[in-house]
FITIMI-69905 format. One record per residue (C-alpha): residue in one letter; x, y, z. Coordinates in pm, 1 decimal. Example, Ala and Ser with C-alpha at 12.3 -4.5 7.8 and 13.67 -1.06 7.14 Angstrom:
   residuo          x          y          z
         A     1230.0     -450.0      780.0
         S     1367.0     -106.0      714.0
% end
This chain:
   residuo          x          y          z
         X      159.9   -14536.2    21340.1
         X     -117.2   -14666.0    21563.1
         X     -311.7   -15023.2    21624.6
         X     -664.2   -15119.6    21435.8
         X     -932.9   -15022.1    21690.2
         X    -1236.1   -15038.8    21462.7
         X    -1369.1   -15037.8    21102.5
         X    -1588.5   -14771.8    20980.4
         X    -1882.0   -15059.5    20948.0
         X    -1857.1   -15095.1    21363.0
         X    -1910.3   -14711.2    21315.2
         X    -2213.4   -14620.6    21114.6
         X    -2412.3   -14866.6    21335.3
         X    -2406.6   -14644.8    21583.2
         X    -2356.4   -14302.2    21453.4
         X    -2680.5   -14365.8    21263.2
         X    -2861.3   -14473.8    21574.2
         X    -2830.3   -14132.3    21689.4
         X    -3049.4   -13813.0    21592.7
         X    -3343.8   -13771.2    21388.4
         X    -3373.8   -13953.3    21030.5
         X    -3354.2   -13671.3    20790.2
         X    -3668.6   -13684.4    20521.0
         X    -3888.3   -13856.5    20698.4
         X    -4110.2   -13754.5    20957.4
         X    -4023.3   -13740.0    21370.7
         X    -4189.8   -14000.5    21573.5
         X    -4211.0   -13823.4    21888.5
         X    -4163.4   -13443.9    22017.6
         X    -4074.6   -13313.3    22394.8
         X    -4404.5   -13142.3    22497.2
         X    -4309.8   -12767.0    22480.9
         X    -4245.1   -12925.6    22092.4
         X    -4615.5   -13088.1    22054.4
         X    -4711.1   -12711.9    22193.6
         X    -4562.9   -12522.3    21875.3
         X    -4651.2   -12787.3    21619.4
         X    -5051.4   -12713.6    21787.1
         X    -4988.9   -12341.8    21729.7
         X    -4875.4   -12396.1    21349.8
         X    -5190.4   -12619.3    21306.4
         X    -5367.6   -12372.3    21119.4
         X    -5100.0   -12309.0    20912.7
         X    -5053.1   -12654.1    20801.1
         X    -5458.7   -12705.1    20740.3
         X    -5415.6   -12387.2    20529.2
         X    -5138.7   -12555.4    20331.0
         X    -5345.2   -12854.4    20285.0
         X    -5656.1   -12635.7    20107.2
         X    -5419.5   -12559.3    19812.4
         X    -5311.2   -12944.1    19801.1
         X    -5459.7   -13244.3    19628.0
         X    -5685.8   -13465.7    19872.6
         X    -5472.3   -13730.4    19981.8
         X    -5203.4   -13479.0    20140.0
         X    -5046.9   -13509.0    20458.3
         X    -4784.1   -13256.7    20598.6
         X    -4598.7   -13426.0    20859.7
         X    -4404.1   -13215.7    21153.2
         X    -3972.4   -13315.6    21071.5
         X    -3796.1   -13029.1    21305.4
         X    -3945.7   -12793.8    21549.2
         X    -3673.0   -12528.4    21678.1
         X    -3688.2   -12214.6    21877.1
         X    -3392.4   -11960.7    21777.6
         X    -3236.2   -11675.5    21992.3
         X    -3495.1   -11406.8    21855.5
         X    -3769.2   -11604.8    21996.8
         X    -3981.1   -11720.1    21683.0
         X    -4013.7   -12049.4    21650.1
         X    -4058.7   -12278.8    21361.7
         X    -4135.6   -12590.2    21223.1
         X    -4016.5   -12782.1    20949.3
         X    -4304.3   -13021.2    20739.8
         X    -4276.3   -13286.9    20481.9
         X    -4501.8   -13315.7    20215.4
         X    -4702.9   -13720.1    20194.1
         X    -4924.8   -13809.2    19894.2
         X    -5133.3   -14144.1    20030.7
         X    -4785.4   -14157.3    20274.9
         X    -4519.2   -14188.7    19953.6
         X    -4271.8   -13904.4    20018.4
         X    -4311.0   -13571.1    19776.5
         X    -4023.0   -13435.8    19641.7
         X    -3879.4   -13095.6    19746.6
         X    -4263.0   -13030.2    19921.3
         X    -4113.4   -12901.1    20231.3
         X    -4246.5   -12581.2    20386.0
         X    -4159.5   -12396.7    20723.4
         X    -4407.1   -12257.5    20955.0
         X    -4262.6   -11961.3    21158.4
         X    -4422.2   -11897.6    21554.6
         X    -4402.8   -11623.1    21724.1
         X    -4328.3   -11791.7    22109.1
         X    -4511.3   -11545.3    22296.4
         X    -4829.0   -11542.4    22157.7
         X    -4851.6   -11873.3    21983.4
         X    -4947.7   -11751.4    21653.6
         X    -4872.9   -11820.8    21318.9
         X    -4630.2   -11522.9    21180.6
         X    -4565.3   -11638.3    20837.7
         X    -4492.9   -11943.2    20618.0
         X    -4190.7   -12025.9    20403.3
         X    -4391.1   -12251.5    20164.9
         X    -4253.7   -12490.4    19908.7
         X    -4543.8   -12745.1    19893.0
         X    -4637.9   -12811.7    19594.4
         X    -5037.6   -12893.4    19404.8
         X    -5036.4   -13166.3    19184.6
         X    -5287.7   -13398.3    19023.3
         X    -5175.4   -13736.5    19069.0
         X    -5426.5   -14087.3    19092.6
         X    -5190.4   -14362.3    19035.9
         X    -4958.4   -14482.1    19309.0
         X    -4883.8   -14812.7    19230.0
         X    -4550.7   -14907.9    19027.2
         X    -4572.5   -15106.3    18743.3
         X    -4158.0   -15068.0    18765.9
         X    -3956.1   -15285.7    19009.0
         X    -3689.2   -15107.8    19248.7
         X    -3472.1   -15350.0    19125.8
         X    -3485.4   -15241.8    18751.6
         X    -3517.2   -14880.9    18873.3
         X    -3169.6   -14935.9    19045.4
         X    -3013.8   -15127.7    18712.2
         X    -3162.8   -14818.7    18493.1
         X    -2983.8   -14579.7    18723.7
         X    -2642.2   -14717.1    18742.3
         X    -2664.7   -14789.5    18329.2
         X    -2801.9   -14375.0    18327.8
         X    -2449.6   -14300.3    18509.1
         X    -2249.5   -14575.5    18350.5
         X    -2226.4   -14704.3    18696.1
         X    -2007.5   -15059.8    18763.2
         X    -2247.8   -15337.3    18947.8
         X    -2164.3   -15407.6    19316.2
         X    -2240.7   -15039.0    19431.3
         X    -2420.6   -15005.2    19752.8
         X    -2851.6   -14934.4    19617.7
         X    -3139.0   -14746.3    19794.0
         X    -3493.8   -14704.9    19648.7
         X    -3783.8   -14532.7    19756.1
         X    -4118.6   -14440.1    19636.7
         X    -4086.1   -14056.0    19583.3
         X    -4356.7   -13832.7    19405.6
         X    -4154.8   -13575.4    19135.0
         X    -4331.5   -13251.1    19027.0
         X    -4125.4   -13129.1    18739.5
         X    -4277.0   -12848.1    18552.5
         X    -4606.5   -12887.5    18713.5
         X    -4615.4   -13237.8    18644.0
         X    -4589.5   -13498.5    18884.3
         X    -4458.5   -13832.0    18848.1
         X    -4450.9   -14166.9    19070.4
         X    -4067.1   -14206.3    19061.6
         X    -3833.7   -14479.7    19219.2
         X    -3578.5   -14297.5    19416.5
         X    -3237.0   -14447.6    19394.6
         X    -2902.6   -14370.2    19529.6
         X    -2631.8   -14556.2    19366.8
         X    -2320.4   -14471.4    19656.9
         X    -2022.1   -14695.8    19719.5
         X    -1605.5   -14694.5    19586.6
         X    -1482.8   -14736.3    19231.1
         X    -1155.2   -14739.1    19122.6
         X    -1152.2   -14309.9    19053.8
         X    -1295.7   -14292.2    19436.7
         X    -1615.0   -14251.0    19656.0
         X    -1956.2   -14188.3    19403.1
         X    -2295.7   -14108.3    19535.9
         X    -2554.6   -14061.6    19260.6
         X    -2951.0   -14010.4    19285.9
         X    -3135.1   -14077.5    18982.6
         X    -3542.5   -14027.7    18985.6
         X    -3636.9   -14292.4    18776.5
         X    -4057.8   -14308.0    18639.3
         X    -4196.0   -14629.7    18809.4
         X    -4402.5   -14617.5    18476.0
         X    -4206.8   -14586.8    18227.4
         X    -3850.6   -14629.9    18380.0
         X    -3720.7   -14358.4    18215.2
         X    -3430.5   -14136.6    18408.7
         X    -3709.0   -13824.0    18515.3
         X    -3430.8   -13582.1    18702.7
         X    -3020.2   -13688.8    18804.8
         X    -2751.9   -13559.3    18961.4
         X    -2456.3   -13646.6    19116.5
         X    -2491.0   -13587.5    19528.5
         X    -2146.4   -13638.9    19620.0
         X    -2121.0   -13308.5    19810.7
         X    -1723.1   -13234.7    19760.0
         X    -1455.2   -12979.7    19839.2
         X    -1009.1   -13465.0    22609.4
         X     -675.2   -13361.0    22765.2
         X     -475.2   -13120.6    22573.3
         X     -321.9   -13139.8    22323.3
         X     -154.4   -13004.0    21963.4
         X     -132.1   -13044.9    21600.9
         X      181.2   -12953.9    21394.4
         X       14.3   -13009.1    21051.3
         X       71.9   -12871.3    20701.9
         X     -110.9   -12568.7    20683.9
         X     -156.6   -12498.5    21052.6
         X       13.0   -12162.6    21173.0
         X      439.4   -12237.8    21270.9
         X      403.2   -12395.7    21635.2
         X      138.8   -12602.2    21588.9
         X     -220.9   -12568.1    21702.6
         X     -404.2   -12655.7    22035.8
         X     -633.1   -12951.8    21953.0
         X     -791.7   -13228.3    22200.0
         X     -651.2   -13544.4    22241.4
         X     -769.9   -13911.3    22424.1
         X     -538.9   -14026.0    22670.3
         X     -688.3   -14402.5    22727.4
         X     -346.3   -14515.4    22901.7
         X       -8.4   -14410.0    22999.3
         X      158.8   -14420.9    22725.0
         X     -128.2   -14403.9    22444.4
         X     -263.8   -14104.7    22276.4
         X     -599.6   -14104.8    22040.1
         X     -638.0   -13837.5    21828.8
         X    -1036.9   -13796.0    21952.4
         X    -1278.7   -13557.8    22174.6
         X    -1472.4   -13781.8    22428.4
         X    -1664.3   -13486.0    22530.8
         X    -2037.2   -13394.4    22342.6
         X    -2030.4   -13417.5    22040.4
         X    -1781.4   -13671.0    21995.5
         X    -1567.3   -13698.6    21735.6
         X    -1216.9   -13841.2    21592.5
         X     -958.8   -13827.9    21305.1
         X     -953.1   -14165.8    21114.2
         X     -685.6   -14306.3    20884.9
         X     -752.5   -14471.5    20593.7
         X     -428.0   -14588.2    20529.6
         X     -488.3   -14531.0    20127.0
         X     -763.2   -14788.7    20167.5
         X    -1125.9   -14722.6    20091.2
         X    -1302.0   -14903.2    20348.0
         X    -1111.3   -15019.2    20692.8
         X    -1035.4   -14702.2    20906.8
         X     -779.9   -14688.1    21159.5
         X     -754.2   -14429.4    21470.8
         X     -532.1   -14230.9    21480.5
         X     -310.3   -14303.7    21788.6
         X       66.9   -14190.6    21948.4
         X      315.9   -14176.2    22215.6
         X      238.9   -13837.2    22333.4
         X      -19.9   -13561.9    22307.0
         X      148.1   -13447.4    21985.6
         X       55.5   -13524.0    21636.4
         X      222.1   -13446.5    21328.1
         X      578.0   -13273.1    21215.2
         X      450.1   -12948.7    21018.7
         X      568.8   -13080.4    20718.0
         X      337.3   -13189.6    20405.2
         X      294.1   -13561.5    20406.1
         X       90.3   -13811.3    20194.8
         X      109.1   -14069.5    20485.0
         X      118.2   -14055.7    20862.2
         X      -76.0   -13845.4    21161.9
         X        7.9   -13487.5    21000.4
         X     -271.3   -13458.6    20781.6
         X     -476.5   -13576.7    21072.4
         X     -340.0   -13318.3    21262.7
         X     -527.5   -13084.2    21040.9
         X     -831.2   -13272.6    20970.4
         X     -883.1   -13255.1    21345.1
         X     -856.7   -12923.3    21417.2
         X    -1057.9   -12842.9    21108.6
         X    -1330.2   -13037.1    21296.7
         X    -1234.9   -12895.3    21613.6
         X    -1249.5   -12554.4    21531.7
         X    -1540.9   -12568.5    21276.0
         X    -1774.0   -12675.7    21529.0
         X    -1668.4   -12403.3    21776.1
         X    -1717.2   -12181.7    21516.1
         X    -2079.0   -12297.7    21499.9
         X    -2134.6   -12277.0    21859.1
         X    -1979.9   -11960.3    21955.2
         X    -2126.8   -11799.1    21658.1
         X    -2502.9   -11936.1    21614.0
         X    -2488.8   -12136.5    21960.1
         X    -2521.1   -12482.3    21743.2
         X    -2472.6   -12784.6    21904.2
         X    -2272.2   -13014.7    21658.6
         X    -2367.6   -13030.4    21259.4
         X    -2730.0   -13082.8    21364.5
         X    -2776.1   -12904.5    21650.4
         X    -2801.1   -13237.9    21869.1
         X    -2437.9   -13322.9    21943.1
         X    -2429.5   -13556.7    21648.2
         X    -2123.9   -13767.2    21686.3
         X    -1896.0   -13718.9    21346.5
         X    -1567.5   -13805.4    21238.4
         X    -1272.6   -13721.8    20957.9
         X    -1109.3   -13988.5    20720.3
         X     -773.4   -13946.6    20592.5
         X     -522.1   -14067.3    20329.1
         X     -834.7   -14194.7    20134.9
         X     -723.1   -14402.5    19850.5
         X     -435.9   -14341.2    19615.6
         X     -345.0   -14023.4    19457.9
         X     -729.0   -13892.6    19547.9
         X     -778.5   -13540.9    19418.9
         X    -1113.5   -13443.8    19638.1
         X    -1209.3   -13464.3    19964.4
         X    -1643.8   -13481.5    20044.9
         X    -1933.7   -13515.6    20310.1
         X    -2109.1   -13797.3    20341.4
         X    -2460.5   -13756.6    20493.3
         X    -2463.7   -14169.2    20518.2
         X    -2168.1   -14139.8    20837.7
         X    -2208.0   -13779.6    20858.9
         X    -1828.9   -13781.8    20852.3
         X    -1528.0   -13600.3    20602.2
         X    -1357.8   -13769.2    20406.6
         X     -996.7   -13608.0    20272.5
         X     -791.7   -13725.4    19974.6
         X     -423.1   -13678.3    19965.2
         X     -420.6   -13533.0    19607.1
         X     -180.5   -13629.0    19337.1
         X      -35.2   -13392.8    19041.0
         X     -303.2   -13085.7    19123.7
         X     -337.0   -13068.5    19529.4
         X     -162.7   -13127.4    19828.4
         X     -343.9   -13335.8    20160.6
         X     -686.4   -13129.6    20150.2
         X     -711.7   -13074.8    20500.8
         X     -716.2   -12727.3    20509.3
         X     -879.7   -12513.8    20755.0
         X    -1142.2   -12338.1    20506.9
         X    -1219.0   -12724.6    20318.6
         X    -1287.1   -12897.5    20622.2
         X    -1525.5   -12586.3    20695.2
         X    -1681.6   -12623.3    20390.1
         X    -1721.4   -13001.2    20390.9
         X    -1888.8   -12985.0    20740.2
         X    -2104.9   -12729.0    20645.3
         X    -2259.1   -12954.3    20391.3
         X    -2353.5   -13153.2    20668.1
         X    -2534.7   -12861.1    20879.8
         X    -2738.4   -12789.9    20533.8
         X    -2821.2   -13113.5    20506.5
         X    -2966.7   -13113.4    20879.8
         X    -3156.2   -12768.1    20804.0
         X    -3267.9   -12675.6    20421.7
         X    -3171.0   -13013.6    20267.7
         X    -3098.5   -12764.9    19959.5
         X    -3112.1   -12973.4    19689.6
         X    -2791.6   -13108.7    19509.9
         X    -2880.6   -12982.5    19168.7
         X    -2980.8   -12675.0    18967.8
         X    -2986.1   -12315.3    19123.8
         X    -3043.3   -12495.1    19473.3
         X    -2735.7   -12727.8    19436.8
         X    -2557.1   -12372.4    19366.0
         X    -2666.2   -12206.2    19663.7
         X    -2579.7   -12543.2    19855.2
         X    -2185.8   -12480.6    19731.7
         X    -2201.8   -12153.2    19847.2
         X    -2337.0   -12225.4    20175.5
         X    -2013.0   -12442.9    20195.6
         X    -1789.0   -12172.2    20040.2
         X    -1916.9   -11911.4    20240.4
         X    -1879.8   -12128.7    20637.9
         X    -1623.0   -12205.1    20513.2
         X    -1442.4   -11907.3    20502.5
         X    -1563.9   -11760.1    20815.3
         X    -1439.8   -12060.6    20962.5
         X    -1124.4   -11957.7    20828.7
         X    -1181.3   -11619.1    20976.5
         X    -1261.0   -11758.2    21283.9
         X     -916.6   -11982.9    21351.9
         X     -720.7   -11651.1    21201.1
         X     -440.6   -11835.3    21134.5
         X      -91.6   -11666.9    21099.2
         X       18.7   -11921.0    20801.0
         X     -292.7   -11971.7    20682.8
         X     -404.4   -11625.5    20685.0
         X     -756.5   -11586.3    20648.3
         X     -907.2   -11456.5    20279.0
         X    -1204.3   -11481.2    20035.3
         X    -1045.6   -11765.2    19795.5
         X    -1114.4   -12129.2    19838.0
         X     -814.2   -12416.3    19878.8
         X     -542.1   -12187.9    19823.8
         X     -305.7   -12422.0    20082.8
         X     -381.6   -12695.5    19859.4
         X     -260.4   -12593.4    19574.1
         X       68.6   -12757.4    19482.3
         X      128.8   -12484.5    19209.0
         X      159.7   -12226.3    19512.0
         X      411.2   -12443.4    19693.6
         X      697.4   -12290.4    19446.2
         X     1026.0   -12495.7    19552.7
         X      891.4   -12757.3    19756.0
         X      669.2   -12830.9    20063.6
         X      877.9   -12546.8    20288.6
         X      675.2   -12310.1    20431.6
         X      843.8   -12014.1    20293.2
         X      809.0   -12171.6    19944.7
         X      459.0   -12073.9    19990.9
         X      307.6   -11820.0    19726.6
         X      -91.7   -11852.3    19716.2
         X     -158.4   -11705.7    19372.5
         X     -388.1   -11962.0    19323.7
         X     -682.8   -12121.1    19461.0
         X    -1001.3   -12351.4    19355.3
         X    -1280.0   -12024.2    19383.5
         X    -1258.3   -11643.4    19462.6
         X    -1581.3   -11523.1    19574.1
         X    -1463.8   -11188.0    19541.3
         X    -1442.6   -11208.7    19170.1
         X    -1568.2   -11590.7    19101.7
         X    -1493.8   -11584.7    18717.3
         X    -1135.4   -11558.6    18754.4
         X    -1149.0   -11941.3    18762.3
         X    -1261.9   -11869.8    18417.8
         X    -1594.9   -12101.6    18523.8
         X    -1779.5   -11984.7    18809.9
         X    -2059.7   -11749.9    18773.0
         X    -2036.6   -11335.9    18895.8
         X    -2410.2   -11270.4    18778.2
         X    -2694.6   -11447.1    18788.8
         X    -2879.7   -11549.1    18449.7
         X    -3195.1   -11750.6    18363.7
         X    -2998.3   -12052.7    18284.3
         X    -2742.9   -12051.1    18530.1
         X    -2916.2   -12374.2    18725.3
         X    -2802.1   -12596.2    18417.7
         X    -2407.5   -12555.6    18486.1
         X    -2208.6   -12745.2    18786.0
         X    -2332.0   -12637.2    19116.6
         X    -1957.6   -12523.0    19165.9
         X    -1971.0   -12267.3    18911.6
         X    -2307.7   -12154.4    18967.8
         X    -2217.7   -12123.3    19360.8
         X    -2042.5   -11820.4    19257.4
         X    -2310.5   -11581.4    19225.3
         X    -2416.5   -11618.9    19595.5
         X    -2065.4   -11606.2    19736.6
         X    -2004.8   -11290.0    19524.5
         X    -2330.6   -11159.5    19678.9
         X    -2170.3   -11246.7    20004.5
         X    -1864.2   -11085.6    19999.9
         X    -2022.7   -10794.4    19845.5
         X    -2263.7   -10776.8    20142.7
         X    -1958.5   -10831.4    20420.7
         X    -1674.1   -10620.5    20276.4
         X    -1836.3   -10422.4    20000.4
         X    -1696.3   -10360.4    19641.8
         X    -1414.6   -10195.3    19742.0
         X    -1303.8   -10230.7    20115.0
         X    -1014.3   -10111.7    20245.1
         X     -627.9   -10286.6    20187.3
         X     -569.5   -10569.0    20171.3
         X     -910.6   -10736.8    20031.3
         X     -920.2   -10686.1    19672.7
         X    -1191.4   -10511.0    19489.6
         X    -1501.0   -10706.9    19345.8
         X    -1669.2   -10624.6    19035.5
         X    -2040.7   -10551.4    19081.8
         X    -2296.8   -10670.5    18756.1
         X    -2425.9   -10340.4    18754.3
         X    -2181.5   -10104.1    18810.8
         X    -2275.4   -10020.8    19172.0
         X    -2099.2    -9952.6    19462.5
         X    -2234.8   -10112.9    19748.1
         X    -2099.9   -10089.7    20160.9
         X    -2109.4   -10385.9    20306.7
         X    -2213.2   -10439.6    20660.5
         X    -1909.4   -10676.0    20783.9
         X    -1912.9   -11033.6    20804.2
         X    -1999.4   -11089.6    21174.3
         X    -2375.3   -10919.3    21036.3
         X    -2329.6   -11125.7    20676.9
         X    -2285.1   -11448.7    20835.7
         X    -2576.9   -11413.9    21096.9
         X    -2798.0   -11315.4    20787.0
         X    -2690.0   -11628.1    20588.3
         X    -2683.1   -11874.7    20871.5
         X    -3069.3   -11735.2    20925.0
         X    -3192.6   -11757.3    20589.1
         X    -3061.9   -12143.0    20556.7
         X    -3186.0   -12255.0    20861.8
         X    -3523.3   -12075.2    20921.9
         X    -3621.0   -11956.4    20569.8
         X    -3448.6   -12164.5    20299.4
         X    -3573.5   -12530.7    20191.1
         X    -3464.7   -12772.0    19947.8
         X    -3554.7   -12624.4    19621.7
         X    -3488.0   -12246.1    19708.2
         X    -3332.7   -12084.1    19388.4
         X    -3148.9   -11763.7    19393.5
         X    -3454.9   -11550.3    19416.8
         X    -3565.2   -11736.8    19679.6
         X    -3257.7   -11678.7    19828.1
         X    -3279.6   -11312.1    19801.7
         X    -3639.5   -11363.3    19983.9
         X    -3455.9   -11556.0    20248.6
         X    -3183.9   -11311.0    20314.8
         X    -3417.6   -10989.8    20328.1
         X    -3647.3   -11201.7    20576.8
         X    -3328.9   -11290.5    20812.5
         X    -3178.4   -10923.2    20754.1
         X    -3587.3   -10782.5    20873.0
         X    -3564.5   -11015.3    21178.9
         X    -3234.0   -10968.2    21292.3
         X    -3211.7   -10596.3    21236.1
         X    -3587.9   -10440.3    21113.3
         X    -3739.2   -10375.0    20790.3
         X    -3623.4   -10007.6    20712.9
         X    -3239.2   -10103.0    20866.6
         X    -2899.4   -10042.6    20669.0
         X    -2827.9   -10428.9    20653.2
         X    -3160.3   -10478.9    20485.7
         X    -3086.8   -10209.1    20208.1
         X    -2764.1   -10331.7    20213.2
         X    -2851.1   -10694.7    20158.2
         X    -3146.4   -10611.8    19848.7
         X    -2819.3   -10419.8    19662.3
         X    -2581.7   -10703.3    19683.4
         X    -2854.7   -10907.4    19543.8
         X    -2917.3   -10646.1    19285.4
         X    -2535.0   -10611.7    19219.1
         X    -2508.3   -10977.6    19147.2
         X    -2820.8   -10926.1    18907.5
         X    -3078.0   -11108.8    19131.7
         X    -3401.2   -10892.1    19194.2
% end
């Protein structure tokens, strides 16, 4: 099916060479940058009153959007070791240079002791023995200061990521340097140029314009040379070489479900392709972080892999080919999702965990499906449920396209609990389930706010928590408002009334304070029983 061009290690080296290190702090800014972080100086020395002595907040992002406010993203230091989830967000107004508001997450502490009496080393053994972890997995640690119910803790940071026998695991454990006991854990792993076209599995009958490499006469890659780069890798099954994708002509694929060969690639690429069109036609984003970061899609990952994930460590997909529950899962609303992760990670770094990790899914869930929107597919017709084309149980009598019958799918957002897991309402302990199940409150929020509780044939009705009826304002309004609140408004540990916050902010700027899409966004919020 093609030649080996280059392993993924060749890769990362330079993919991580590119773009700004998230979590720490920039280096350097252009000068019209410098200008706005000076105009959000107050701001910050404001901040700084409320903070122990010691603090630093250090400038990580400075953007302008298309409204003309700018803002600028700061990390939290204590004596320069890294706090925890103490980011805050200075907003600028760009004509005046003044300070309009803060989105503030930084967080007082009283702390004296920064010295570990706990190696890194024995941090990283406690962590992989807290996740029953083999040895041999790939370990980061860093100094990191944890505020957990007001009290703050000098932790060890470690990331346990690397490939076991079940697949890819990426796990961060906070671990005391005191006392080296496990403080706070979760598992990160964030889951679900000439032309040419792609006849894969769930693209509409014909196939799909995609772009292709032509590098010699008779050789086809299946990659965009063009800003931001990016290709389709095959993994051949493997879990570590990567192969490109390569062929005779500027076609790839049969249209025909396949564990093996350039058809699932076929997909994966477009899903690239046409997620980060999606971005840029719709928010004018440059690539996942707004920079033309270069990022890539692996295939045929192991054997029999039920999951496909982001990785923020080669900002690339990855796609299993499923075994006895899924099909390939390339489709066009997971490859949305799984790049989407990416963009959070680049803007709100929502955390992985608790009522943030939820809103993180839904981020995913809900790109995802305006992605979906966006390629309007006539196979894969666009809808509010998650994986549906991946389901083998919808495939009825085989991998034939009329066989097809999508009665099934991983999440609804218009009614999440008929997965009998996910969440319709919000509670006060709904940050203690899977961030998959809690997700569902803010994509039933979402589709409440686009289509409403009961839009017209054929979207389905959706149950509101307290027996409202709410009008929603369309999704080309919903998904401004969302992709708004996570970039300019949300940060990492934003829980669902932040969210609501976030939202009403984004709704004010977008269309003013006393509009319909602000009323309309505090009684979907309401509806899902946030207020």
């Amino acid at each position: 099916m093609g030649t080996v061009v280059k392993r993924i290690s060749i890769f990362l080296a330079a993919l991580l060479s590119i773009g700004i290190q998230i979590g720490t702090a920039r280096a350097q800014f252009t000068q019209a940058e410098s200008t706005i972080i000076s105009a959000a100086q107050p701001a910050i020395d404001k901040l700084l009153q409320t903070l122990p002595r010691g603090t630093t907040l250090s400038p990580t992002q400075v953007f302008v959007d298309d409204i003309g406010q700018a803002h600028v993203r700061v990390a939290q230091f204590f004596k320069n070791i890294p706090v925890f989830e103490g980011d805050a967000v200075i907003h600028i107004d760009t004509r005046t240079y003044r300070v309009i508001g803060t989105t503030n997450a930084t967080l007082p502490f009283a702390l004296t002791n920064v010295t570990p009496s706990v190696s890194s080393q024995h941090a990283s053994d406690v962590a992989r023995t807290h996740f029953a972890q083999a040895p041999g997995l790939n370990s980061r640690q860093d100094l990191s200061i944890l505020v957990k119910n007001g009290v703050a803790s000098l932790t060890w940071k470690v990331r346990n990521e690397g490939h076991v026998a079940e697949g890819h695991v990426d796990k961060v454990a906070f671990v005391s340097a005191g006392s080296a006991q496990v403080l706070r854990a979760w598992d990160d792993l964030q889951t679900s140029n000439v032309a040419g076209t792609g006849a894969g599995m769930y693209m509409p009958s014909g196939g799909s314009a995609i772009t292709v490499d032509k590098t010699a006469a008779t050789t086809f890659y299946l990659r965009n040379a063009g800003s931001p780069t990016y290709f389709t890798c095959d993994m051949r099954n493997g879990r570590s070489s990567c192969y490109y994708v390569t062929g005779s002509s500027a076609s790839f694929g049969t249209g025909s479900i396949s564990t093996s060969g350039p058809t699932a690639a076929a997909d994966a690429e477009f899903g690239a392709e046409t997620t980060l069109s999606y971005y840029k036609t719709k928010f004018g984003r440059n690539g996942i972080d707004n920079a033309n970061l270069s990022t890539y899609s692996r295939v045929h990952y192991s054997r029999g892999y039920e999951n496909a994930f982001w990785s923020d460590s080669c900002s690339c997909m990855t796609y299993g080919d499923g075994a006895s529950t899924f099909y390939p899962l390339v489709s066009i609303d997971v490859a949305g999702h799984e790049m989407s992760h990416g963009v959070t990670s680049r803007t709100a770094k929502l955390t992985y965990s608790g009522e943030s990790g939820g809103l993180n899914e839904a981020t995913s869930d809900i790109f995802g499906t305006m992605v979906e929107y966006y390629a309007n597919g006539s196979f894969d017709v666009p809808d509010y449920k998650i994986g549906e084309m991946i389901m083998r149980s919808n495939w009825v009598s085989g991998t034939n396209r009329t066989s097809f019958q999508p009665t099934k799918a991983l999440r609804y957002m218009y009614n999440p609990a008929l997965d009998g897991a996910s969440q319709n309402c919000w509670y006060s302990g709904v940050g203690s389930i899977d961030v998959h199940y809690s997700s569902g409150i803010a994509n039933h929020f979402y589709y409440l706010l686009a289509e409403g509780s009961a839009p017209a044939s054929p979207l389905p009705p959706s149950p509101t928590c307290n027996s409202s009826t709410v009008t929603g304002i369309g999704r080309a309004k919903a998904e401004q408002i969302w992709y708004r609140a996570l970039t300019v408004y949300m940060t990492a540990s934003t829980s669902y009334s932040g969210a609501r916050a976030a939202t009403i902010s984004a709704a004010t700027d977008l269309y003013g304070a006393t509009s319909t899409e602000v009323n309309t966004v505090a009684a979907s919020w309401a509806a899902v029983s946030v207020n």
